[in-house]
C-alpha positions in Angstrom: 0.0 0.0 0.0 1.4 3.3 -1.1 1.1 6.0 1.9 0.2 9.7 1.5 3.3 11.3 3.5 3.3 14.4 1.5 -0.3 14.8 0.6 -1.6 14.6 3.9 0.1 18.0 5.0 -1.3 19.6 2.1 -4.9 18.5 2.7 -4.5 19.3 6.4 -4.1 23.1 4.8 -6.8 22.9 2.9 -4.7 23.4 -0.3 -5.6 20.2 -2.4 -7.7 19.9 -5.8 -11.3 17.9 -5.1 -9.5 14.9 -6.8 -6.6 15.3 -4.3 -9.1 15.2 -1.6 -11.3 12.5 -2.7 -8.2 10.4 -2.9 -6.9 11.5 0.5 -10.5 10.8 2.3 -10.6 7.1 0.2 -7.1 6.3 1.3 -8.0 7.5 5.1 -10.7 5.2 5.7 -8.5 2.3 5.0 -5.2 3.3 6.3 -5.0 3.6 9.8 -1.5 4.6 9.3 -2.0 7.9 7.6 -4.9 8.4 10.1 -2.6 8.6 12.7 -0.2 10.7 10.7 -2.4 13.5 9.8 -3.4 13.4 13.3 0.0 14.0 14.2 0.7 16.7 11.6 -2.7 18.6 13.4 -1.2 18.1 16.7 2.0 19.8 15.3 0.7 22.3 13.7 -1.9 23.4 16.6 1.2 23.6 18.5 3.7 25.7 16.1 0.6 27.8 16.1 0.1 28.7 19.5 3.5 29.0 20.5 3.4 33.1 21.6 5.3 35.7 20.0 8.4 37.0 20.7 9.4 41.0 20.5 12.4 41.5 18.5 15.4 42.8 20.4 15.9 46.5 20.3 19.5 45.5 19.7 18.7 44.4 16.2 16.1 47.2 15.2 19.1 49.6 14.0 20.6 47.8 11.8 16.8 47.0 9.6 17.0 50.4 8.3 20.9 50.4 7.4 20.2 47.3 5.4 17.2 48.6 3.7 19.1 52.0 2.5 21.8 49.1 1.1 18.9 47.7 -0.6 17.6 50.6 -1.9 21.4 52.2 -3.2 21.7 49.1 -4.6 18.5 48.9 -6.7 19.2 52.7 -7.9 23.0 51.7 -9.0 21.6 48.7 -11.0 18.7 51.0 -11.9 21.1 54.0 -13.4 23.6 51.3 -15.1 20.7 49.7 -17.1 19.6 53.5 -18.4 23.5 53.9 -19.8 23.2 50.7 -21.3 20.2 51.5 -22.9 21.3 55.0 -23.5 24.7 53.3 -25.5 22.6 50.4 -27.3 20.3 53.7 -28.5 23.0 55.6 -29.4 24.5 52.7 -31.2 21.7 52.2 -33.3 20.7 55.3 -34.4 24.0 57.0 -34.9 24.5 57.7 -38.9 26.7 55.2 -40.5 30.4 57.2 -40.9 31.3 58.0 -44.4 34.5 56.5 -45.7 37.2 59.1 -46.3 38.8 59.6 -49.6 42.1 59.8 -49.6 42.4 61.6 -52.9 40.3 63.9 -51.7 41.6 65.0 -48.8 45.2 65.0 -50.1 43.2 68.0 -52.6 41.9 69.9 -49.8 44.4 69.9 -47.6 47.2 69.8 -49.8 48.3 66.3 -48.0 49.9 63.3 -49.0 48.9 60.5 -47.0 51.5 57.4 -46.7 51.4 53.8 -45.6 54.9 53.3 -44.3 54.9 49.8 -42.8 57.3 50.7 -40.2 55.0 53.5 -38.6 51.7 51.0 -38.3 49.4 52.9 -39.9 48.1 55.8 -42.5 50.0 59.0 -42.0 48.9 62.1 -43.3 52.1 64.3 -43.7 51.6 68.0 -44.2 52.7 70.6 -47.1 55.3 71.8 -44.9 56.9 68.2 -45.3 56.0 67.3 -48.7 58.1 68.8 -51.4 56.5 69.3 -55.2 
């Protein structure tokens, strides 16, 4: 016979389906077993329930509202950090798409030469001052 350890405390508080019940009220008028468990499991529970309560130390009350302004400082540091990331993502998406620059271009403008010297790691733009013609 299969017993009903963890059923019974959840139809002692009332929080079963009707088919939960029906089954626990079936198995209850066979099983003396169970009987005597949920009897045992009202006992407790009338027990726990009527045990009185206790004041909390004064001790203990200053330090509630130091963790509560933790809480709080907290929630408004993970609140401002998700409005940057939003404000990048935003920012990220919308920005216009650069334009390429043309070299040519600018060399015409600016009256510049730019150079790819492979010992220098990069474009350099060297000025008219530098550049003879």
């Amino acid at each position: 016979m299969t017993h009903l350890d963890e059923l019974l405390s959840v139809y002692l508080d009332g929080e079963t389906t009707p088919a939960e019940s029906a089954r626990v009220q079936s198995h209850l008028s066979d099983c003396l077993k169970c009987r005597r468990r949920l009897m045992a499991f009202n006992e407790a529970r009338t027990a726990v329930r009527s045990l009185p309560t206790l004041e909390l130390p004064v001790a203990l009350v200053p330090a509630a509202p130091e963790i509560a302004r933790r809480r709080r400082r907290a929630t408004w540091l993970g609140a401002a950090a998700a409005a940057a990331a939003a404000f990048i993502a935003v920012a990220t998406f919308t920005a216009p798409t650069p334009e390429p620059i043309d070299i040519s271009d600018l060399s015409r403008q600016v009256r510049a030469r730019a150079a790819l010297d492979a010992g220098a790691g990069g474009l350099q733009v060297v000025l008219p001052s530098a550049v003879s013609e």
